[in-house]
C-alpha positions, -999 to 999 in steps of 0.1 A, spaced: -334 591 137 -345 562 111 -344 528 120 -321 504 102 -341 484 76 -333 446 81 -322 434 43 -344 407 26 -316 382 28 -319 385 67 -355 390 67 -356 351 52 -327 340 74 -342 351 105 -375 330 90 -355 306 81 -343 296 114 -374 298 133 -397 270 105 -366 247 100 -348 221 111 -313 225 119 -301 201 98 -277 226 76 -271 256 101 -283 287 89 -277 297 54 -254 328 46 -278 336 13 -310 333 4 -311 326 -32 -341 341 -55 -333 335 -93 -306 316 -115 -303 323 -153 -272 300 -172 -246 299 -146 -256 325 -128 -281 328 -96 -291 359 -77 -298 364 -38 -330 382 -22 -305 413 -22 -304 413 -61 -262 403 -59 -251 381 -83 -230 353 -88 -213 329 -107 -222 291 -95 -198 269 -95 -214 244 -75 -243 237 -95 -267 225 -67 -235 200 -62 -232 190 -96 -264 188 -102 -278 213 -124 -260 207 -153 -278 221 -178 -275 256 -155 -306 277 -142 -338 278 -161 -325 265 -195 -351 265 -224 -351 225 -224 -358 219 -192 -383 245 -188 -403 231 -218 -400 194 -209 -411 199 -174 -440 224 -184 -450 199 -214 -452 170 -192 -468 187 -162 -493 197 -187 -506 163 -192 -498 139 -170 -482 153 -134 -482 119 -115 -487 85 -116 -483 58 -90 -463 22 -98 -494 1 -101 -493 21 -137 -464 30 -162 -453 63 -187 -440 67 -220 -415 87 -201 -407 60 -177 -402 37 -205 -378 58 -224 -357 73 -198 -353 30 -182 -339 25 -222 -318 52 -223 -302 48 -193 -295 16 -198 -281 21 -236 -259 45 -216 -244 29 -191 -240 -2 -204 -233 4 -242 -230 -26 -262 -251 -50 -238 -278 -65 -252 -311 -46 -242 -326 -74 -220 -297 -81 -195 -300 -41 -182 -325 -35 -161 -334 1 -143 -351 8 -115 -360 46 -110 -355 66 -78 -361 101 -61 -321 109 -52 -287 92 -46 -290 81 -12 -323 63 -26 -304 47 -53 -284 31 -28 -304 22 -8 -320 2 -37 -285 -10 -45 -277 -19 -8 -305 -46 -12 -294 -62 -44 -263 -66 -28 -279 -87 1 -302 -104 -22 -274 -119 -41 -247 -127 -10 -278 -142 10 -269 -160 42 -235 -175 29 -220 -134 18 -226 -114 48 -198 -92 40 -197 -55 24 -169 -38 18 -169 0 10 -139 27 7 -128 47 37 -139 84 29 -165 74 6 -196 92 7 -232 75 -8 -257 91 13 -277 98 49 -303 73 49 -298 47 69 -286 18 45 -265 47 22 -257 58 60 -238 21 64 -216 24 30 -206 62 43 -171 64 60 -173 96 81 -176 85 114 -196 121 125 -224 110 96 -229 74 109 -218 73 146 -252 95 160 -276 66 142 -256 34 152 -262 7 152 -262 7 111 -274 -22 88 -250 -46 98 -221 -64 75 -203 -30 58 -163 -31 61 -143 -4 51 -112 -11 35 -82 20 29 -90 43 -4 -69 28 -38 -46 2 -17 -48 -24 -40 -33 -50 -14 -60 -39 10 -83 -48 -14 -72 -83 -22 -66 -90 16 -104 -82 24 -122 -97 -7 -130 -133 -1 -158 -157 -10 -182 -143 21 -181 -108 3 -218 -99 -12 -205 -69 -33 -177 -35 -36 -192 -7 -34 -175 25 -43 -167 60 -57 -151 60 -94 -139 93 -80 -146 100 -44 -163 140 -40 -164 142 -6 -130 134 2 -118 164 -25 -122 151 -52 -101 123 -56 -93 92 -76 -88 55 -74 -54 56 -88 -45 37 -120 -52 -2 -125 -77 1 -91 -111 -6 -109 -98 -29 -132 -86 -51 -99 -116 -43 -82 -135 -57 -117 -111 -90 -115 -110 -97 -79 -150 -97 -73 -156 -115 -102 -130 -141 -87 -150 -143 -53 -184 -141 -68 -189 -104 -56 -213 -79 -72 -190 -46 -83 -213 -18 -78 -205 17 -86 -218 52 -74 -220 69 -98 -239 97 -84 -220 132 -84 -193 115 -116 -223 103 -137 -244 121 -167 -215 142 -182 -200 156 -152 -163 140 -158 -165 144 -196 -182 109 -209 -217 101 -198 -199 77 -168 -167 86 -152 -157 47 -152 -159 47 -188 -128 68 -189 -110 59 -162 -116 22 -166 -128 15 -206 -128 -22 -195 -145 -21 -164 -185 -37 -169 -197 -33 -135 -228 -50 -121 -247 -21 -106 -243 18 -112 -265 46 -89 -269 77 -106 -290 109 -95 -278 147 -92 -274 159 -127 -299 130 -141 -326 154 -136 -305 193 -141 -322 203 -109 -359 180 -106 -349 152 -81 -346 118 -100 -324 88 -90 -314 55 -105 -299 19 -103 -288 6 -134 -278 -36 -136 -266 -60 -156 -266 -96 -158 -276 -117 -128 -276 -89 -108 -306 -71 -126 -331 -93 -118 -327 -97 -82 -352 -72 -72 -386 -92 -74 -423 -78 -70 -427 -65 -35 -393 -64 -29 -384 -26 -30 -412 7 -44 -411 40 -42 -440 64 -49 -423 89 -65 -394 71 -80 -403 72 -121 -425 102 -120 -436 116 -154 -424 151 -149 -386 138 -133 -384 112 -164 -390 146 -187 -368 160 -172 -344 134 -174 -349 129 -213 -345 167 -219 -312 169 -198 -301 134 -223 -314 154 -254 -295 188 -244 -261 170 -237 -264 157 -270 -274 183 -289 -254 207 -274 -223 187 -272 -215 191 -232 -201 164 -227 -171 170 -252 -175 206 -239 -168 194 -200 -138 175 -210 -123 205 -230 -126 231 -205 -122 210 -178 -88 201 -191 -81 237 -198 -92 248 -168 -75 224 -143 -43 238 -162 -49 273 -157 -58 267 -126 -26 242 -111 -2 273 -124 -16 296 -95 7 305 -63 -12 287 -35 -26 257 -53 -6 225 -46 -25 201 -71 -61 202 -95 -76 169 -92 -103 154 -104 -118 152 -148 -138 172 -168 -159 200 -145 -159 176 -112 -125 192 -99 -107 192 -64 -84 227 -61 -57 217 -33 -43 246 -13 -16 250 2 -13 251 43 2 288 46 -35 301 22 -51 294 54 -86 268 55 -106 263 22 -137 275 42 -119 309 45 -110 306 10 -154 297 -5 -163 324 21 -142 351 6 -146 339 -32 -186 343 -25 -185 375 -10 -168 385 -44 -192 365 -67 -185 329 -72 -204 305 -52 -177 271 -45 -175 246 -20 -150 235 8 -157 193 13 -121 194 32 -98 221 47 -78 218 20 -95 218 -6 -120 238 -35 -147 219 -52 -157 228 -86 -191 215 -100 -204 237 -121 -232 235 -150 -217 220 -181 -226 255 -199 -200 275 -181 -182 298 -204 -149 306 -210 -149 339 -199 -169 325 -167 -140 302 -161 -113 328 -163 -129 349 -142 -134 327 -112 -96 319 -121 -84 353 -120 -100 360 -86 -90 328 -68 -56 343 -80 -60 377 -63 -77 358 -31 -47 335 -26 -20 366 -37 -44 386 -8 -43 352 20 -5 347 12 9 384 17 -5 379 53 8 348 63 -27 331 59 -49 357 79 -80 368 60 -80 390 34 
């Protein structure tokens, strides 16, 4: 009798779990290739990624641009450290800042590059106790926000399973209740250092502010004295449709401090804080570093992804299908709302479909790869380049995997 061959995707599972950590449980699939918005497992299966890293790689897998920017770069000049400066550096800080603040004059933004989100707000996190000093000791943050796991993100980050293992946090941080305006205005005062929040909050499914929030949250910190700071992490760089969500949702709203990261870089880790005004030269010589943070090979990549959306027109293209899509998608038995803008979307389900694990569980095993951030919900990130007929079919087979979940009362299909 022949033995039973152990596949490859359990082969690098079973490795998997004995060399690391068990930060993330074991992983279900052990991914090998990605080409547009596809990827492929150690098992040659495809599938359609709708996550995109987590709205990151929005240019999709191995896209020309990237390739060639990243190659290009590493080619000449793989590292440097801070005590020196790039071309790239240089031109990734200007166009960040032409794109995040557009209109203000080029010498009140100032950028300071990073490795990843949490990093950026860690960075941010200090500007905001640089400027309240002694006399602002307060914080205030949005209950289910979500900016990161290192310790000083760690303090802005609602979820009391993230924080309450590595308490005590950095001291000061209040969390006020999601879009309640009066909640707002109750907790701001003159001891508050800065806001800090979420244009659209990911973790908690995708959700938004509600209308008139940020344009309050503009008003009342510029009444105290407050810093408005705006993570911009996951809703930045063309995922929502513009090239910051809060440009749409609040064309007003001039912030003092954005964090971006994830889809900066379409897959090569790169962070960033982006301020104007007062509150960009706060950070003094010694004061913060990183040693990767403005790498020649991230900034590359970082241009390349700028050029791409550009030239390719994504960020039009995420607004149009994302519009389209969300439609398509609200009309299906099962789904109770589609929140969210352009390709960052929140699919609610309704209570009788069962839990939205279930749901990403069964919709991988068929070929799209989604994520479940609550039980009732779907995220959608994907790459900006997802087709049409990419859409439709991840529509069309949510469809029959509802249809399936709701002709049993819930059970699994």
């Amino acid at each position: 009798m022949s033995t039973p061959t152990t596949s490859a995707t359990e082969q690098w599972r079973q490795r998997y779990a004995r060399s690391v950590m068990n930060t993330f449980g074991t992983p279900e699939r052990v991914l090998v290739r990605g080409q547009g918005a596809r990827v492929w497992d150690a098992d040659g299966v495809e599938y359609v990624d709708l996550l995109a890293g987590i709205a990151v790689n929005c240019l999709g897998h191995a896209h020309p641009a990237l390739v060639e920017a990243v190659g290009a770069q590493m080619s000449t000049l793989g590292h440097v450290s801070n005590l020196f400066t790039t071309p790239a550096q240089v031109s990734l800080a200007e166009e960040l800042a032409a794109l995040t603040f557009p209109g203000a004059p080029a010498q009140d933004v100032r950028v300071f590059l990073a490795n990843s989100g949490t990093e950026a707000n860690e960075a941010a996190l200090k500007i905001t106790r640089l400027h309240g000093g002694p006399a602002r000791p307060r914080v205030l943050a949005l209950e289910q926000s979500f900016h990161g796991r290192t310790m000083g993100a760690l303090a802005l980050t609602h979820k009391a399973s993230y924080r309450e293992p590595f308490e005590p946090l950095p001291g000061g941080v209040e969390f006020i209740p999601a879009g309640d305006l009066e909640a707002l205005r109750q907790a701001m005062g003159p001891d508050v250092a800065a806001l800090v929040l979420e244009p659209i909050q990911g973790e908690a499914g995708v959700r938004e502010l509600g209308p008139g929030y940020l344009e309050a949250a503009r008003e009342l910190t510029a009444q105290a004295g407050a810093l408005l700071v705006l993570d911009e992490v996951q809703t930045g760089m063309g995922r929502t449709g513009g090239w910051m969500a809060h440009h749409a949702l609040a064309p007003g709203v001039v912030p003092d401090v954005v964090t971006l990261a994830k889809g900066l870089g379409g897959g090569i880790p790169v962070g960033a804080v982006v301020a104007s005004g007062p509150a960009a030269d706060l950070l003094g010589p010694g004061q913060h570093g990183t040693t990767f943070g403005g790498n020649p090979v991230a900034c590359a990549a970082a241009l390349a992804v700028i050029r791409t959306m550009r030239s390719e027109g994504l960020l039009a293209r995420a607004a149009s299908l994302g519009e389209r899509w969300s439609a398509d998608l609200a009309g299906l038995p099962g789904v109770t709302e589609v929140r969210g803008r352009g390709l960052l979307r929140g699919v609610g389900l309704q209570e009788r479909v069962g839990p939205s694990g279930e749901v990403a569980a069964e919709l991988a095993r068929r070929g799209f790869i989604v994520n479940a951030p609550r039980p009732d919900t779907l995220r959608l990130a994907p790459p900006l380049i997802l087709s049409d007929a990419e859409a439709d079919a991840f529509t069309d087979c949510l469809a029959l995997v509802l249809a399936e979940r709701l002709g049993t009362g819930g059970g699994s299909a």
